[in-house]
N, C-alpha and C positions, 0 to 999 in steps of 0.2 A: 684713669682720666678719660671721658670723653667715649665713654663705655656705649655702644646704642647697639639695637636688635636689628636693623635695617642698614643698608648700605646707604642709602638716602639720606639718614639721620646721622652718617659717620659723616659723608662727605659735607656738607651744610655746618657742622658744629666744628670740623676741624679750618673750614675753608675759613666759616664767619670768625674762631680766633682769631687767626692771621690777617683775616680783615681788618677788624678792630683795632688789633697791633700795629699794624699800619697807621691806620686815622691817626690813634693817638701818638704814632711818633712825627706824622704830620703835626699834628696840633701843636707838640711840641717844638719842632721846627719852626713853625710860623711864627710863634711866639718868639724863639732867638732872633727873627730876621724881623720882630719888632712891627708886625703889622699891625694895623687897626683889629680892634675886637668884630667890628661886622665883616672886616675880610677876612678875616680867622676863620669866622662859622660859616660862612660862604664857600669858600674853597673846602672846608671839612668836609659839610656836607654834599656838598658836590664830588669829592670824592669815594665818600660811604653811598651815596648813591649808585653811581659809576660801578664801586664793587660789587655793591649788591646785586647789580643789573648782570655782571660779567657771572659773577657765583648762577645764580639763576640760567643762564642761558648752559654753562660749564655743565652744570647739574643735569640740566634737561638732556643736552646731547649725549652725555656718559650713559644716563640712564634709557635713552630711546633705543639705543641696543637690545637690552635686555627686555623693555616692552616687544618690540618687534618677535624677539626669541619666545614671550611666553604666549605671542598671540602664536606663531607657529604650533608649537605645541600643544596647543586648545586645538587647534585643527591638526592634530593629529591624534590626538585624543578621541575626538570626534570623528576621525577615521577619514578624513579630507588631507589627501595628499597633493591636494593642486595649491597648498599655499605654501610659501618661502618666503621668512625675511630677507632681507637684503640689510648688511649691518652697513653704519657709515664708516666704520673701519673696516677694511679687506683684509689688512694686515695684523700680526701678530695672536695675541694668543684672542682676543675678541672675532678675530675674521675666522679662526681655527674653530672656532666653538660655534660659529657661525655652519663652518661647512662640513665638520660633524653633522651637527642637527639635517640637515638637506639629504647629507648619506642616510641620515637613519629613517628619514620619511620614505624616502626612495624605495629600501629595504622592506620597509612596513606594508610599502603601493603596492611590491613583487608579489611581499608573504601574500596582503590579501586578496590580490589578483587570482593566484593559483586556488586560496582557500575559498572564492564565490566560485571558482573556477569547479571545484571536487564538490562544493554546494549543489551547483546546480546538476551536476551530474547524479548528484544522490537523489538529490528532488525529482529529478527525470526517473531514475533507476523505481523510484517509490510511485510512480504515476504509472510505470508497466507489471505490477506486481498486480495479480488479480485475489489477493490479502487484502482487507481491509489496514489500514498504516494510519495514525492518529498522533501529533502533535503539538503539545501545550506549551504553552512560555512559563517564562518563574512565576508569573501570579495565575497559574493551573486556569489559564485559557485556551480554547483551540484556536489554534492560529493555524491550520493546515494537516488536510487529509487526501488521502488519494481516492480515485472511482470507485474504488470497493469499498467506499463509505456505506453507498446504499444497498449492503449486503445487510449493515448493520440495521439500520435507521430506515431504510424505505427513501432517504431521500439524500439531495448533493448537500456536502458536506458546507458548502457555504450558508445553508439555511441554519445552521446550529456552530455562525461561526463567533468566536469569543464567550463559547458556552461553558461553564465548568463541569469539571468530571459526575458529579452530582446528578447533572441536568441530564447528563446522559446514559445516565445510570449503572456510573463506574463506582468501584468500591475498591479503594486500599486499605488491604488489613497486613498483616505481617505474613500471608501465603500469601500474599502481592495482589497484583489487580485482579477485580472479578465484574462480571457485567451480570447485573441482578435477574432480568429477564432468561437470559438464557449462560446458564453458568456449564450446563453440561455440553455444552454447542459446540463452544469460541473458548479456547487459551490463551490466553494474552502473555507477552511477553514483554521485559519493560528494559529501559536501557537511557540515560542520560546522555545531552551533546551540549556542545557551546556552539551556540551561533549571534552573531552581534553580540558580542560580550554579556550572552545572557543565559544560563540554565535553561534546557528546555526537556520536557518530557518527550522520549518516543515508544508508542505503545503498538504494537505488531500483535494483529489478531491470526491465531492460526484456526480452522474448522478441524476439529477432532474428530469430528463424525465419519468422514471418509475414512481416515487414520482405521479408526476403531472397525469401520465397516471391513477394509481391509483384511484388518489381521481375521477377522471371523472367517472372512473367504479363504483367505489361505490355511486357517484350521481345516476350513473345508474342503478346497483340494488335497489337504495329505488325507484327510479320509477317505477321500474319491481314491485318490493315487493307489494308497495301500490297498484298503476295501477292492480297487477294479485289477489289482495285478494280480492279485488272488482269486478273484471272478474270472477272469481272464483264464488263466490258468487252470480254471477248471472248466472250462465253458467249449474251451478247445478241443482237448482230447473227447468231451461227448457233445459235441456238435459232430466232431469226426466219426465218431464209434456209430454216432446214431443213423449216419447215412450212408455210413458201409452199412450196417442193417437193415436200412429201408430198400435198398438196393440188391438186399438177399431175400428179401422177404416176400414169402409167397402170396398171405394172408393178406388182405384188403386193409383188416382194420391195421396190424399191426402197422404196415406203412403208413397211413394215415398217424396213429399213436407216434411214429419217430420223425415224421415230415415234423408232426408240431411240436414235437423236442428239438428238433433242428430249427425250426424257426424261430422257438423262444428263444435258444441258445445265440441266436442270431441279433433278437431283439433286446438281449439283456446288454450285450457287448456295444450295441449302435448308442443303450443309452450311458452305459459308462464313458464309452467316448465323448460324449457331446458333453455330461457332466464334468470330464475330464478340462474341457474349456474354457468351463464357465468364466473364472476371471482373466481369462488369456489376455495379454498385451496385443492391440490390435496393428494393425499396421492402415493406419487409416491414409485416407487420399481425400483431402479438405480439399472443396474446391468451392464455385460459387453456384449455385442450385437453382432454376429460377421456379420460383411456386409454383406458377401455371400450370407448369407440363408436370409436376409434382403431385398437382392435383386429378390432370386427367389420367395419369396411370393408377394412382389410387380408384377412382373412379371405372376405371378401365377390368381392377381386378375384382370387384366387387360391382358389378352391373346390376346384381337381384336386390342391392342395397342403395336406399338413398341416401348418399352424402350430402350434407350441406357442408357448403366452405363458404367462409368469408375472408378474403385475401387480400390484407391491408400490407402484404409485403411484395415486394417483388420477386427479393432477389433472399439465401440465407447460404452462410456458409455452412458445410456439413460432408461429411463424405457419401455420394448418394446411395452406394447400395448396403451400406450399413443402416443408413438414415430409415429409408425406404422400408428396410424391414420392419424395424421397430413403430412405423405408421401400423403398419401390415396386420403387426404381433397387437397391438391397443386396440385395433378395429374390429380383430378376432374376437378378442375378449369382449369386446362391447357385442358383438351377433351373437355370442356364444352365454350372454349373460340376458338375453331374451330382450336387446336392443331395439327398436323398429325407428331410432332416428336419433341422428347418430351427425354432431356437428363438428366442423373444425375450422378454428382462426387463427389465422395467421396474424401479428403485430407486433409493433415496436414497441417495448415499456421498459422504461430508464435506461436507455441506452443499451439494450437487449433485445435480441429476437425471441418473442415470446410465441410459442405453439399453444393451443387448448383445445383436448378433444373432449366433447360432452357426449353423452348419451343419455336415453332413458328407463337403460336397464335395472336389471333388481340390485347394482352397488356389493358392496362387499360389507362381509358380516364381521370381519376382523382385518384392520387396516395395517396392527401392531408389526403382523406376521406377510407382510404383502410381498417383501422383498427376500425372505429366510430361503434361502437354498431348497429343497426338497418341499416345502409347503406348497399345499393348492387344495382347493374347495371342488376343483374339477375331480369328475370319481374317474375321467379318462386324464386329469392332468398329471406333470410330473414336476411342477412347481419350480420349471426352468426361463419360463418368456418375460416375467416382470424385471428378474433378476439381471437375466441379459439383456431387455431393455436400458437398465439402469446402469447399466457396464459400459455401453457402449455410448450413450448419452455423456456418463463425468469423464470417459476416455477423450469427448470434444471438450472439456472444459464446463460441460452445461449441468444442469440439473433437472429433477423430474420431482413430479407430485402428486399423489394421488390422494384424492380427497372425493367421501361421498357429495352427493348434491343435499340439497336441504329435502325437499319433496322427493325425488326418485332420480336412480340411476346415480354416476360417476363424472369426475372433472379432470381431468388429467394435465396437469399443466408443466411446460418442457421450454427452459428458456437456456438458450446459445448466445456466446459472443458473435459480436456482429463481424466482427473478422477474427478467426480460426486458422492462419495460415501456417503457426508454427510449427 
């Protein structure tokens, strides 16, 4: 009896019985004590009135608790912990289910204080990585990238923001993400989070190419290593042998013949050693450089040559006498490559210090091979200056580039973070 799905619908059907019950054993009374029929329905009705108005009011306040308690909970839901009902009963088990709920918002405001709190710190942690870092919500939008967007794209990442993976020419297959343009470049690595109660993709670009260029150098030093302790080794005892002989030797030529045994044996060893370097860990001294005086020393070592600068910088982080060389070591090439002018600029592009040296020399007949240990076109080279140029350049964090010109000669482009202090 009196079965209903709602607390509302119980209270109302059991109260309005009892109402009724009421009326009618009024009715019935009135009738004993013999009243007129229009005072009968008078007084009746004015008391099923009366009830109904009490039932109503009984209802409303019973029930404005539990309004109060589900507006709380929509804002908590909604992740606003600055509302609290307030019940009109304090007491009992309604006041207790009242101040439950208040403890659990409370609880909720701590969790997600700390959890924007480790948010923003990741967001922060992801804005100093100099990785490209990519971030989609559940409907595979971007909603948030770091600087090294425009590793990717050539531009800030808010220009391609709410763009889909598509647009940017991302590809998931089951060997996971790939980027179509350049798939042997950038590895991606993928990894799901919840933020705002929502799936979100995060896509971490790693460059392989250093990776890869890496391990080739260090094949290359155990060549050098092995290959020069064994040169070594023999270079010694007849460097020695050859100038206790020249030192015995009566004959003109033969001293001559062991002077230049001794001095090849001299000059094999100076180049194993230097080979021995090549990818050495620098110990660099980042400071701040100011162009100017950057340019009249340049200028200074090369007087028979005219430099053009155009120096839209001031100021560039770098460490100067490693920097310095590698101007030195590109300027070479360019006079040695039948240059007669021979430019360099300095600028700022996308929040980079960007260097560009041109010339209009004869350029390079194989670009493939520019950076390969031992390779060079030079018949005096030893295929050591581009390589250590390039060594010393991704040791600042920077990158280098060498590309022919369209009509003649070489472009050399070398861009640094604009602070390098780490």
């Amino acid at each position: 009896m009196f079965k209903s799905k709602t607390l509302e619908a119980y209270i109302l059907r059991w109260l309005g019985f009892f109402a009724a019950l009421f009326v009618l054993l009024l009715y019935l009374l009135l009738q004993l004590l013999d009243w007129s029929p229009w005072h009968q329905v008078l007084a009746t009705g004015l008391t099923a009135l009366g009830l109904m108005l009490a039932i109503l009011h009984f209802r409303k306040r019973l029930m404005a608790t539990f309004d109060r308690a589900l507006l709380h909970i929509e804002a908590v839901r909604m992740e606003d912990y600055n509302q609290y009902a307030k019940s009109d009963f304090p007491g009992g088990n309604v006041g207790a289910f009242h101040r439950e709920l208040t403890q659990l918002s409370e609880y909720l405001s701590g969790q997600k204080l700390r959890y924007d709190q480790h948010a923003f710190l990741i967001y922060q942690l992801i804005d100093q990585l100099d990785t490209p870092i990519l971030v989609f919500n559940e409907k595979n939008k971007l909603t948030y990238a770091n600087g090294a967007f425009t590793l990717l794209y050539d531009q800030p990442w808010q220009m391609y923001r709410l763009a889909s993976p598509k647009l940017l020419g991302l590809n998931k297959s089951k060997q996971g993400w790939q980027l179509e343009d350049k798939k042997q470049q950038w590895q991606i690595s993928h990894s799901e989070f919840i933020d705002g109660g929502e799936a979100h993709q995060l896509l971490v670009f790693t460059n392989i190419t250093s990776a890869l260029r890496a391990s080739q150098l260090n094949a290359w030093q155990q060549i050098i290593r092995v290959v020069g302790h064994e040169i070594r080794n023999s270079l010694t005892p007849v460097s020695s042998l050859a100038e206790s002989l020249a030192g015995r030797a009566n004959d003109g030529r033969d001293q001559k013949a062991l002077a230049l045994i001794s001095e090849r044996c001299h000059h094999l060893q100076d180049f194993i050693s230097r080979y021995a370097s090549l990818s050495q860990k620098l110990n660099l001294d980042i400071r701040q450089i100011a162009v100017g005086e950057l340019t009249e020393r340049l200028s200074g070592l090369f007087p028979e040559q005219q430099l053009e600068f155009n120096t839209g910088l001031q100021w560039l982080s770098a460490d100067q006498t490693f920097f310095e060389q590698v101007l030195i070591n590109l300027v070479k090439n360019a006079i040695e490559a039948g240059a007669d002018h021979i430019a360099l600029s300095f600028k700022e592009v996308k929040g980079r210090h960007q260097l560009q040296l041109t010339d209009n020399g004869h350029g390079f007949a194989n670009l493939d091979n520019l950076f390969v240990p031992l390779f060079t076109t030079k018949q005096n080279g030893q295929g050591i200056g581009l390589t250590f140029c390039r060594n010393i350049i991704e040791q600042h964090r920077g990158s280098i580039k060498l590309e022919n010109n369209a009509d003649r000669g070489v472009r050399v482009t070398i861009e640094l973070p604009q602070t390098n202090l780490s």
